[in-house]
N, C-alpha and C positions, 0 to 999 in steps of 0.2 A: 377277103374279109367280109364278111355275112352282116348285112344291115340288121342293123337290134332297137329295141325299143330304146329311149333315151335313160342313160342312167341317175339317180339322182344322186348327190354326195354332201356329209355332212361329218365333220372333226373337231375336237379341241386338240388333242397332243400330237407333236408331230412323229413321222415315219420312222421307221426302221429299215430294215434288206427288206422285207413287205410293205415296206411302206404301209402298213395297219397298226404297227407295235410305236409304243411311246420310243422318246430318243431324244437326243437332244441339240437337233438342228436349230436355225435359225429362225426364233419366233417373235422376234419383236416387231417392233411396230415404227416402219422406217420413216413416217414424215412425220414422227415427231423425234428424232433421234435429236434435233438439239436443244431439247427442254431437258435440263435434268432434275432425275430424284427428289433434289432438294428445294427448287422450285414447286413440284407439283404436290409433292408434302407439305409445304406452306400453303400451297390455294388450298387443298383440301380441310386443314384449319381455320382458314379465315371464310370458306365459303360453304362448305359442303355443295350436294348437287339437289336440283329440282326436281319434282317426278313428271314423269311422262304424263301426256293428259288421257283421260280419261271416256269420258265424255264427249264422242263427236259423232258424226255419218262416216259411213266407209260401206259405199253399197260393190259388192261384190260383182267383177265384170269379169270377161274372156277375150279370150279371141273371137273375132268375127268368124264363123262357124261356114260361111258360103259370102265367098267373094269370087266368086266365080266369073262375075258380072264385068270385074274389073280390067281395063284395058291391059294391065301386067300380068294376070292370070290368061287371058283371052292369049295374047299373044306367045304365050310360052304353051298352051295345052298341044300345040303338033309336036313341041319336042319332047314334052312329059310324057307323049303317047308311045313316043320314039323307044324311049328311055323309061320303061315300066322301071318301078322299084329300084330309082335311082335316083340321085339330084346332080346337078350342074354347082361345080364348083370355077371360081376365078378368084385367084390371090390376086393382090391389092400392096404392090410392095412400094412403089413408091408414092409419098406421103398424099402431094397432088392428086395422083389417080387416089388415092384414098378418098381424100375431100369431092373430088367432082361425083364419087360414087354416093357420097350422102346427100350432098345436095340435089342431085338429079332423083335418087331414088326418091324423095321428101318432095318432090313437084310433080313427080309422075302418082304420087299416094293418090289413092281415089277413094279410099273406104276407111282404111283403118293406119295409124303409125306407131307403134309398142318401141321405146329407147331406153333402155338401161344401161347407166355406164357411172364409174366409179369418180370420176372428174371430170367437168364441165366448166372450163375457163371463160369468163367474162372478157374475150380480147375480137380477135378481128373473127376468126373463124368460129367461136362458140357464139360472139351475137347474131352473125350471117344466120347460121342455121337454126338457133330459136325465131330470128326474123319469119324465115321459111315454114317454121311449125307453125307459127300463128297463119303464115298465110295459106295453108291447106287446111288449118282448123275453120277458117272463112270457105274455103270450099264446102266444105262438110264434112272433112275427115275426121275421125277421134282420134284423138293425143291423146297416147299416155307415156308418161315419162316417171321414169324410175330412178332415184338418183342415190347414190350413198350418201349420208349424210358429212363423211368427214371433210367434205369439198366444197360445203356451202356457203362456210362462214362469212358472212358480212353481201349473204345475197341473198337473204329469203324477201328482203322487198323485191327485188326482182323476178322471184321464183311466184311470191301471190301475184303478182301483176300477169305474170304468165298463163298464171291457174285460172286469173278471173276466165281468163274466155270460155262462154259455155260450152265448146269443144276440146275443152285443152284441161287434163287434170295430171298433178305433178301429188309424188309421192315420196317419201324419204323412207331409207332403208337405215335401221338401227340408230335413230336421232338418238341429238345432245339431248336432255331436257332444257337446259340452261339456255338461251340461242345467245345469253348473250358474254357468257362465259364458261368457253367449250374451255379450258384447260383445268375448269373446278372439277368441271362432269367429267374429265377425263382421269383427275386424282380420285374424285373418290367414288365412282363406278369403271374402273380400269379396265376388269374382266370384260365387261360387257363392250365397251365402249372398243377396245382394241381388235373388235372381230369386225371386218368391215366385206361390202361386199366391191367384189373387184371384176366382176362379169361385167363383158360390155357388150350389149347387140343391135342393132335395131332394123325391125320386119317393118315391109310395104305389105298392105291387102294379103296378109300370110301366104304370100307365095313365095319374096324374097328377101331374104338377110343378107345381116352384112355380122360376121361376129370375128373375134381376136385379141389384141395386143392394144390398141389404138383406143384411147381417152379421147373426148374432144379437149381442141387447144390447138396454138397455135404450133408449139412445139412436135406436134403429132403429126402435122400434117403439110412441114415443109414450110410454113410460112413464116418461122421465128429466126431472130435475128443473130443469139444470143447460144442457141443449142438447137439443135436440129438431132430427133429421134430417130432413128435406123428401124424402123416398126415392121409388120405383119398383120395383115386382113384376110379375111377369104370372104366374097361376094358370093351368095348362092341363093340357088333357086329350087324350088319342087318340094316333096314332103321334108325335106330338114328341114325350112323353114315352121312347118306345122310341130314342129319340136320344139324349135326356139320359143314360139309363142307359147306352147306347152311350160315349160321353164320358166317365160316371164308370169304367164297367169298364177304360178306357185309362187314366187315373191310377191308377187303384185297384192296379194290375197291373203299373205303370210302377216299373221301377229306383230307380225318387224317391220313394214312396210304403214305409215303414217302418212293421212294426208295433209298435205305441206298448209294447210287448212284449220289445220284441229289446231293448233297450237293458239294460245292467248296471245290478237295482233291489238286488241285494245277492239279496233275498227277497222272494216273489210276495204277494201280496194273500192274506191271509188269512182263510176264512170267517168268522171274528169280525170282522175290520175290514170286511170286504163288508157285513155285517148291521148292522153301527154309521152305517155310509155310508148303505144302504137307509133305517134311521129316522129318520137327521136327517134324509135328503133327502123322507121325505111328512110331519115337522113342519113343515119349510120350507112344502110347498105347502097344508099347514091354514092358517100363516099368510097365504099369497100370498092364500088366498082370501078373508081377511078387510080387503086391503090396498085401498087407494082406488082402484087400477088395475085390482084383478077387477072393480068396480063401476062402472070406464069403461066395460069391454071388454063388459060384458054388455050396455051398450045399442049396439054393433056388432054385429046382429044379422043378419049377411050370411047369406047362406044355407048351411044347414045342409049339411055334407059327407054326412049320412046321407042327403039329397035332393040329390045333388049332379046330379042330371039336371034340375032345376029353375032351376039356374042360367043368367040372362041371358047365354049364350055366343057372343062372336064367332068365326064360323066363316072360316075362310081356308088358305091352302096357304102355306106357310112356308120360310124356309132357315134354319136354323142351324146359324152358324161358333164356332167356340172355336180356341182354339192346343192343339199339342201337349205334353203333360208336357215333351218334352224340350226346351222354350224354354231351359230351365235352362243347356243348354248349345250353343243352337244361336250362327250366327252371321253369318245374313242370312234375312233375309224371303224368303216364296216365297208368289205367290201361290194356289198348290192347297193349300198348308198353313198362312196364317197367317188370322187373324182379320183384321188391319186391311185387306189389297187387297179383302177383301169389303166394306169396309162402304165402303171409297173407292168400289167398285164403285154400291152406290146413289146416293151423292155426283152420280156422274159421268151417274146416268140422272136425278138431278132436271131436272124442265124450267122450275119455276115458285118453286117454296114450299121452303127447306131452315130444319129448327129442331134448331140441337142444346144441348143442355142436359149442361150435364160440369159437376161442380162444380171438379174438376183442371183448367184451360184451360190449356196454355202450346202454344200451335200451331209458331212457330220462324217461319224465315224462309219456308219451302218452301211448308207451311203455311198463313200467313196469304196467301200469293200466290194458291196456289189457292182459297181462299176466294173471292178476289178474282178470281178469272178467273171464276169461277160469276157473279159481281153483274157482270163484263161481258157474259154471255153471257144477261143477263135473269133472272136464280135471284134472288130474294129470300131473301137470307141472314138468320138472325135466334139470336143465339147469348144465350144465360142460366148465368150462372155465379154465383160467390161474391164479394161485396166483402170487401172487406180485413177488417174487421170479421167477418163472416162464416165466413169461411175460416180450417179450422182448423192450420190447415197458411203460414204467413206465406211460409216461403221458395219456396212455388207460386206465392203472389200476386205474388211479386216476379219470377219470370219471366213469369210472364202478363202484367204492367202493360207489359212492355216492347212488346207489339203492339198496345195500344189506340187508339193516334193511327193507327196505318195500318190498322187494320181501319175504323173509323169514318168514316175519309178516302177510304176505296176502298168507303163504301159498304153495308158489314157494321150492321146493327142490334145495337147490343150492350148486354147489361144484368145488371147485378150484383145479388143477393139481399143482402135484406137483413137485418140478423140481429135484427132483431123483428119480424121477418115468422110468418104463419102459418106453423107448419114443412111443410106441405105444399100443393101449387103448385096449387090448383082442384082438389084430390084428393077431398075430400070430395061424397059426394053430397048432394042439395039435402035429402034427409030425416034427413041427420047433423050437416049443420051448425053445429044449437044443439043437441047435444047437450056434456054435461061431460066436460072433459080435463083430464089431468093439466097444469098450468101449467109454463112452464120459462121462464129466463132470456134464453136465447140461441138461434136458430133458424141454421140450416145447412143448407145446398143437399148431398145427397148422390146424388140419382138420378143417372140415368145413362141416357137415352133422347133420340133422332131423329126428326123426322119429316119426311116427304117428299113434297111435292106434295101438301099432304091429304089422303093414302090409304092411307099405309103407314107404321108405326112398327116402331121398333128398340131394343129393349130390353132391355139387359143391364148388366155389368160394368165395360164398357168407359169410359173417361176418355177427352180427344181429346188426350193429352200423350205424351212421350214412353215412361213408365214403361208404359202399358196396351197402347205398339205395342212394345218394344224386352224389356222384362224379367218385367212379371208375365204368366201365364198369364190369359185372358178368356174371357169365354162371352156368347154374346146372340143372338137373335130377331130376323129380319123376321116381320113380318103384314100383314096389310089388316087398316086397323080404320077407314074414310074416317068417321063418326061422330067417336072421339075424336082423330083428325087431325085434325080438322077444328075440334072443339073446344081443341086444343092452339094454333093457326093462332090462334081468336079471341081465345084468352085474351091473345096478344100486344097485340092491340089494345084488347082490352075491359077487362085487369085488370093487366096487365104492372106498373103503377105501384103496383098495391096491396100487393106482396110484391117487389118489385126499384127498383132508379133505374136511368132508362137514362142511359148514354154520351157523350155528347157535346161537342160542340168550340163553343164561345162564337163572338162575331163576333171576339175578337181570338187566335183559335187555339188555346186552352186550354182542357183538359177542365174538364168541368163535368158535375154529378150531379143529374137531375132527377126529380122524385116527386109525388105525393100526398098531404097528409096534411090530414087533419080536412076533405076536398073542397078544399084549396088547392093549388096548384103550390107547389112549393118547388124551388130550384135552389140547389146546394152547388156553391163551389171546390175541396173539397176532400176526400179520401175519406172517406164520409161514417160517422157513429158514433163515430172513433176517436179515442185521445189525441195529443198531436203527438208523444212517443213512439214509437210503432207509426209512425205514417207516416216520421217520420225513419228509425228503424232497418230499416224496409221499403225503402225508398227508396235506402238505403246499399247494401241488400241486393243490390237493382237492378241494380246499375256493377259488383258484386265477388265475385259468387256463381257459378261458370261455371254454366249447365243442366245441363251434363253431371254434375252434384255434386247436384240438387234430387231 
């Protein structure tokens, strides 16, 4: 696969077999699926929405152009010599290693830190790591931090507190007007409001990213108690990173990108409340250090960013696609500028082997056809997603459930996570194994990666439903990795049961859930884990929910 310039991508309606043409997959808008119709038709009555301001600075910045200087560039130029016209990638499967890779990358910054991500929780690991940005912003480093705006609510004191620091400037992608009644601005600028950006990345001194599946939160990264995400990272180094920054400087710079600033605070952040913010926020991280989770994370002993030329790197030539800022308002797919015609684009070179892993599945009719015209033309299809159980999001499950007889009938390998499963999918390496985690309740499929003929993976942001082709903004990665291809491929065969049930259809037509447990087969009638509750009300969901509402 021939490294290409990055592609940009921009949509309103979702995919078809091209994934270009309208259809009608799943586009709604899944964290607010439990507000309904009739609620946000009353706010829009009683309130209408605010306008955007108007009136503010927004001086236009890049990437730092020559960081050369910098001790993470310096130390990686013998391998980028090594490796002309290629970059060094390392996936980042479990949650831990996820978090030690931002935190270390964010201490090793020396010049410049660009963070774009679609949610940012206020808990043990989202304060850690703002902690950290402010204290590289006292190095000298620039921050900038790119946030969606549908994640903020009830944190922009936080957010200006942050922005005060003259090295730290914080942005919102596609803001409420309202801050303080986002459900009015969501009745009555709907359109707008439901296009949200869901890229997440963030570059050291443009030489190294981290981009994928992974939100901050605590649930992301292994440390929550409650549910614990099954995610995907890839850590890289070399000119992809000069991409990613490429990407961020287009939102960052984009008409939809506000500084967290412009907006009417009354009165700006004051150096007494900046310094009261500073000290809670490193008591906070006295405590974090004394918490059961710095005592995980310290036996993830992945290799040090300060030896970051030591790292096990796979080397390969790459493409990455994203959509452009202005999905927001676009209103058809094109293939030179959206994300999904590329990834259709691999789809359509598979010869042998296709693995996609979405925890969002709702393919549509188009869709599960093409799947199915792959498994006539000899592609082994083999798809992993979330069981009802699982799946945090129910009215997904319920358009998804609706192509399980005909994917499995045409042929499709299909297999649902289970929600006491290990939260990550063979992610761990063999010398982490038995190492201590924090415990949780409930496990969740959240990655978001492909693979292809055993040679090439695809790793990013992207869902295979309508909302990841149609409304939110995406960002993701091809590479040769034939190694963990390859391992991805066996883990179907070799472990698929240990952490999912597969699919299937009984001798008399009816699906059925089959597994592993304690070394036994077990076969379920029924979606398995949950109460008859949930399946009823799911089920309901089914027949009565159009997609275009999910």
């Amino acid at each position: 696969m021939a490294k290409t310039k990055a592609v940009h991508c921009n949509s309103r309606r979702c995919c078809a077999k091209n994934l270009q043409e309208p259809c009608n997959l799943n586009t709604g808008m899944r964290h607010w699926h439990r507000h309904t119709l009739a609620l946000l038709a009353l706010l829009l009555l009683l309130g209408g929405c605010s306008s955007l301001p108007t009136d503010f600075d927004k001086p236009v910045s890049h990437a730092l152009a020559d960081t050369s200087q910098s001790r993470l560039s310096q130390s990686l130029q013998p391998l980028l010599a090594l490796n002309p016209d290629r970059s060094g990638f390392r996936t980042l499967r479990a949650g831990e290693a996820a978090f030690v890779a931002r935190l270390r990358l964010i201490q090793a910054a020396e010049q410049s830190l660009d963070l774009q991500y679609y949610i940012w929780h206020d808990d043990l690991t989202g304060r850690t790591l703002f902690n950290q940005l402010l204290a590289a912003a006292d190095r000298g480093v620039r921050v900038r931090i790119l946030l969606d705006d549908l994640d903020t609510a009830g944190k922009d004191q936080v957010l200006r507190t942050i922005d005060a620091h003259p090295r730290v400037e914080i942005r919102v992608y596609n803001p409420f007007a309202n801050r303080d009644n986002r459900l009015g601005d969501f009745a009555g600028d709907t359109r707008r409001i439901n296009r949200r950006m869901h890229n997440k990345t963030m570059t050291a001194d443009n030489i190294v990213t981290i981009f994928g599946g992974r939100n901050i939160g605590d649930e992301y990264f292994a440390a929550a108690r409650d549910v614990g995400f099954g995610d995907m990272d890839a850590l890289a180094v070399g000119p992809i990173a000069e991409e990613v920054s490429t990407q961020f400087d287009l939102y960052w710079n984009s008409q939809w990108a506000y500084p967290i600033a412009a907006f009417d605070w009354g009165k700006p952040i004051s150096p007494a409340e900046f310094a009261a913010f500073r000290a809670h926020s490193d008591e906070f991280l006295e405590e974090a250090k004394m918490s059961e989770y710095a005592e995980v994370i310290r036996q993830f002993d992945m290799d040090a960013l300060a030896s970051i030329d030591q790292i096990d790197w796979t080397w390969s030539e790459w493409l990455l696609v994203y959509d452009q800022p202005s999905k927001v308002q676009a209103k058809k797919v094109d293939a030179e500028t959206h994300l999904a015609p590329k990834l259709k684009m691999g789809m359509d070179r598979t010869q042998r082997d296709l693995i996609i892993v979405s925890p969002y599945f709702v393919p549509g009719d188009d869709i599960t056809d093409y799947l199915l015209s792959l498994v006539d033309r000899g592609v082994r299809v083999r798809i992993l997603t979330n069981s009802l159980q699982a799946n945090d999001v129910s009215l997904v499950h319920a358009g998804y459930m609706r192509y399980r007889r005909a994917l499995i009938t045409g042929g499709v390998e299909l297999y649902e996570y289970k929600a006491d499963a290990n939260p990550v999918v063979r992610q761990q390496r063999k010398d982490q194994r038995d190492r201590n985690r924090i415990g949780r309740s409930k496990a969740s499929l959240h990655a978001k990666f492909f693979g292809f003929d055993e040679t090439y993976l695809f790793i990013g942001s992207f869902n295979l439903d309508g909302r990841s082709v149609a409304l939110n903004s995406e960002l993701g990665a091809y590479y040769a990795s034939p190694a963990e291809a390859r391992e991805l491929s066996e883990f179907f065969d070799e472990a698929a049961y240990d952490v999912a049930y597969r699919v299937l259809l009984n001798g008399d037509g009816k699906l059925e859930w089959v597994t592993v447990r304690e070394g036994t087969e077990l076969r379920l009638n029924r979606e398995p884990d949950t109460t008859w509750w949930k399946r009823f009300s799911t089920g309901i969901l089914r027949f009565i929910v159009p997609e275009s509402q999910l």
